[in-house]
C-alpha positions as CSV (number, residue, x, y, z in Angstrom):
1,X,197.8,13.1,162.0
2,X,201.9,11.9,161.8
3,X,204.4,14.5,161.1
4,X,204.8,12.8,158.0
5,X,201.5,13.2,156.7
6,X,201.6,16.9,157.7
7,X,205.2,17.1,155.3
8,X,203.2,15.4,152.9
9,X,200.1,18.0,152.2
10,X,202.6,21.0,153.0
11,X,204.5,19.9,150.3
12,X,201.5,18.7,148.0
13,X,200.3,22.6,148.7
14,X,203.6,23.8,148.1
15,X,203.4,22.0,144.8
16,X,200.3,23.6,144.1
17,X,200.9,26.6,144.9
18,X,203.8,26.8,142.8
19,X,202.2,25.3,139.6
20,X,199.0,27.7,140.5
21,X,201.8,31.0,139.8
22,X,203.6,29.2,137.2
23,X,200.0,28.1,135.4
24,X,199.1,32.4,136.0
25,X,202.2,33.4,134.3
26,X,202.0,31.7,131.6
27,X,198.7,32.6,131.0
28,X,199.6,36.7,131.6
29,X,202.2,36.1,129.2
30,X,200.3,34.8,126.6
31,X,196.9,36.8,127.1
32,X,198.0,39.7,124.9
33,X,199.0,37.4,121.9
34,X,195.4,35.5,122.4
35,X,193.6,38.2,122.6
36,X,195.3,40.3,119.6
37,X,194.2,37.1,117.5
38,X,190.8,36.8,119.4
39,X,190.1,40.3,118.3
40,X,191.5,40.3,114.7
41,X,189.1,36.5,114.2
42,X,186.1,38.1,115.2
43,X,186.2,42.0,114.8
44,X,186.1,42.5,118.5
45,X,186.2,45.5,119.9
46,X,186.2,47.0,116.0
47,X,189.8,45.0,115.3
48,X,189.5,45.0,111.4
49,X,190.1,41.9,109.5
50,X,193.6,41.3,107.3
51,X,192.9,40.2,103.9
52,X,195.5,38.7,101.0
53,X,193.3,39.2,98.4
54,X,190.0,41.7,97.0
55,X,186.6,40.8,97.8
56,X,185.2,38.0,95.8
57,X,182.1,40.3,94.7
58,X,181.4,44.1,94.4
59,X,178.1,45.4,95.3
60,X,176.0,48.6,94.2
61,X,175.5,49.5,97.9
62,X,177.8,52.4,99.1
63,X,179.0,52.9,102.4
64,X,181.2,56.2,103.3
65,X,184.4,55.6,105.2
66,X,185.8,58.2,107.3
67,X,189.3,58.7,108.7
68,X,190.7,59.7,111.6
69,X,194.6,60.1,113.0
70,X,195.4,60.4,117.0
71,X,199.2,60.6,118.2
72,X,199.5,58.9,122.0
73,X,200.5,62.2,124.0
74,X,203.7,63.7,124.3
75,X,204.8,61.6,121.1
76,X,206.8,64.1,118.3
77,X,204.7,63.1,115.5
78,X,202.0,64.8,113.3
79,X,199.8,62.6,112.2
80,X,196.6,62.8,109.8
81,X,194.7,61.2,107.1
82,X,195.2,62.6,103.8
83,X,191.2,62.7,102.9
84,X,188.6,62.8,105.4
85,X,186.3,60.3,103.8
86,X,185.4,59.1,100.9
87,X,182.3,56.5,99.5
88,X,183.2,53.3,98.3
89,X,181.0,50.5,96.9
90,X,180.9,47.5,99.5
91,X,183.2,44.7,98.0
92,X,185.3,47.5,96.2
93,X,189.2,47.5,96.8
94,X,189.9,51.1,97.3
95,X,193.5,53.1,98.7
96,X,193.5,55.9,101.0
97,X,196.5,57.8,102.6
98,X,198.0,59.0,105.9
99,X,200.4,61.5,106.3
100,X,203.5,61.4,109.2
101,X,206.4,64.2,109.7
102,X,208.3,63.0,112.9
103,X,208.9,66.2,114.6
104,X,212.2,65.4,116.4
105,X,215.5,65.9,116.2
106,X,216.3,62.1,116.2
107,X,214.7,59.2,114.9
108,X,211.1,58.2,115.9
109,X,210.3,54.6,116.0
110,X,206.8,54.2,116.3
111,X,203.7,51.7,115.8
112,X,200.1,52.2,115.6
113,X,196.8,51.0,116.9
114,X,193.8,50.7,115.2
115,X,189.9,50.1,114.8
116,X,186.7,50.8,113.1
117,X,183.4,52.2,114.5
118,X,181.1,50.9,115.0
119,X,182.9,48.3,116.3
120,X,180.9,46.0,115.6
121,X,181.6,46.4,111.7
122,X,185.4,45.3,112.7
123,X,184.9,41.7,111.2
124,X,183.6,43.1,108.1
125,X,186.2,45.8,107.1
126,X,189.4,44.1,105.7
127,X,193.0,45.5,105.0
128,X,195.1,44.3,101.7
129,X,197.9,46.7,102.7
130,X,198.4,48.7,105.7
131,X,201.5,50.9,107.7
132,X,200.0,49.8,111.2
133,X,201.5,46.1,110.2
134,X,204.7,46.7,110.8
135,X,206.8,48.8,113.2
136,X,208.0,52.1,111.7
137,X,210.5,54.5,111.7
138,X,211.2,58.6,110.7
139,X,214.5,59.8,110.6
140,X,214.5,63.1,112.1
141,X,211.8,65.7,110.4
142,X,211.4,63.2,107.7
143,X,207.6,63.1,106.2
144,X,206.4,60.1,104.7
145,X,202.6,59.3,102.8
146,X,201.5,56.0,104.2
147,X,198.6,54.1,102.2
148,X,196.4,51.9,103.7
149,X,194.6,49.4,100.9
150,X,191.2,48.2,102.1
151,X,187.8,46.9,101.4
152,X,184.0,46.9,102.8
153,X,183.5,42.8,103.2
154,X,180.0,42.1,100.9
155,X,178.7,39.8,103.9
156,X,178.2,43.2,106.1
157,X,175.3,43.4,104.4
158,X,173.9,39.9,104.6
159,X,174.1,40.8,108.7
160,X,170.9,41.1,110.5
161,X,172.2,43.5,112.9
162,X,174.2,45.6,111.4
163,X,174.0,45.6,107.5
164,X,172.4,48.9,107.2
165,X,175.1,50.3,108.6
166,X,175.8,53.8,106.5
167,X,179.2,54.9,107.9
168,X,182.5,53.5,109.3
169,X,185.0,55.5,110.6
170,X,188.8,54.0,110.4
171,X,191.1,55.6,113.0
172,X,194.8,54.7,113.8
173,X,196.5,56.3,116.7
174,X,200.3,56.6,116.9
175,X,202.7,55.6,119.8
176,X,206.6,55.0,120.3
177,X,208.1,51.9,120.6
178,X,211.0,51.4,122.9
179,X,213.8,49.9,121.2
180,X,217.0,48.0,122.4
181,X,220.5,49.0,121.9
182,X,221.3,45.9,120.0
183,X,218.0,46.6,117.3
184,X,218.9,50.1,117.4
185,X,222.8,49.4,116.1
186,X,221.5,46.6,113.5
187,X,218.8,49.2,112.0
188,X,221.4,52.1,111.9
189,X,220.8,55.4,113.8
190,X,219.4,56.9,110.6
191,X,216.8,54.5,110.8
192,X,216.8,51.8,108.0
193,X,213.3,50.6,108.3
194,X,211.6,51.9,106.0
195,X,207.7,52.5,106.0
């Protein structure tokens, strides 16, 4: 082989190479924004579904709903459901509460995670309303009731799997977010965003 061939396929593998990490990067960036949506399409991994509107039917069949409310550790926040459980028919729109009391001196800007169990149910419980939506924040000792509006979607039961299911526990866990300097100065230190 010339020199000039041996330039050639350096360069051609150089080229590669490079598009190779670029080609990765873009797809580590992006992987978290796919698979958010991946999740909240299919009820993977018990993501629950976002609704605009009520279920289009209500059935007779009942299905109790639990709750459950987890801080991430060392997070200043307490953090519980309001009611433990309660029955609802499947396809009925019903509305139950969270509490938070940010226990810190300062304000708390936080978000929270969510899912259902079994997850496998996820595609079939949808939210009208919900706090995990948007980032939140608790001026210092502030306590604030936080409703979350949802419904059991009618086609669980019209699943061959999974449509006797009797129980679905809804559990939301708590973390801080990081904020900027330059959000933190256009929210205002006491914490404009309101839950």
């Amino acid at each position: 082989m010339s020199q000039t061939s041996d330039r050639a396929n350096a360069r051609r593998s150089a080229l590669y190479s490079a598009a190779l990490v670029a080609g990765m990067g873009a797809l580590s960036f992006a992987a978290v924004p796919l698979y958010d949506w991946f999740c909240r399409t299919t009820g993977f991994a018990g993501t629950t579904q976002q609704a605009d509107a009520e279920a289009d039917r209500v059935l007779d069949q009942t299905v109790l709903v639990r709750f459950d409310g987890n801080v991430n550790s060392g997070l200043p926040l307490k953090f519980k459901p309001l009611q433990n459980e309660m029955r609802v028919r499947i396809g009925e729109t019903a509305v139950a509460y969270y509490q938070a009391t940010n226990l810190s001196a300062e304000p708390l800007t936080t978000s929270a995670t969510f899912n259902v169990t079994p997850l496998q149910v996820g595609g079939y419980f949808a939210k009208i309303e919900c706090f995990c939506f948007e980032e939140q924040t608790l001026a210092a000792g502030e306590t604030v009731d936080m409703p979350v509006q949802f419904f059991v979607d009618p086609e669980l039961v019209d699943d061959q799997e999974f449509g006797d299911v009797k129980t679905i526990t809804l559990s939301y866990t708590f973390f801080r977010l990081e904020r900027s300097a330059d959000a933190t100065k256009r929210s205002g230190a006491g914490g404009e965003d309101r839950l």
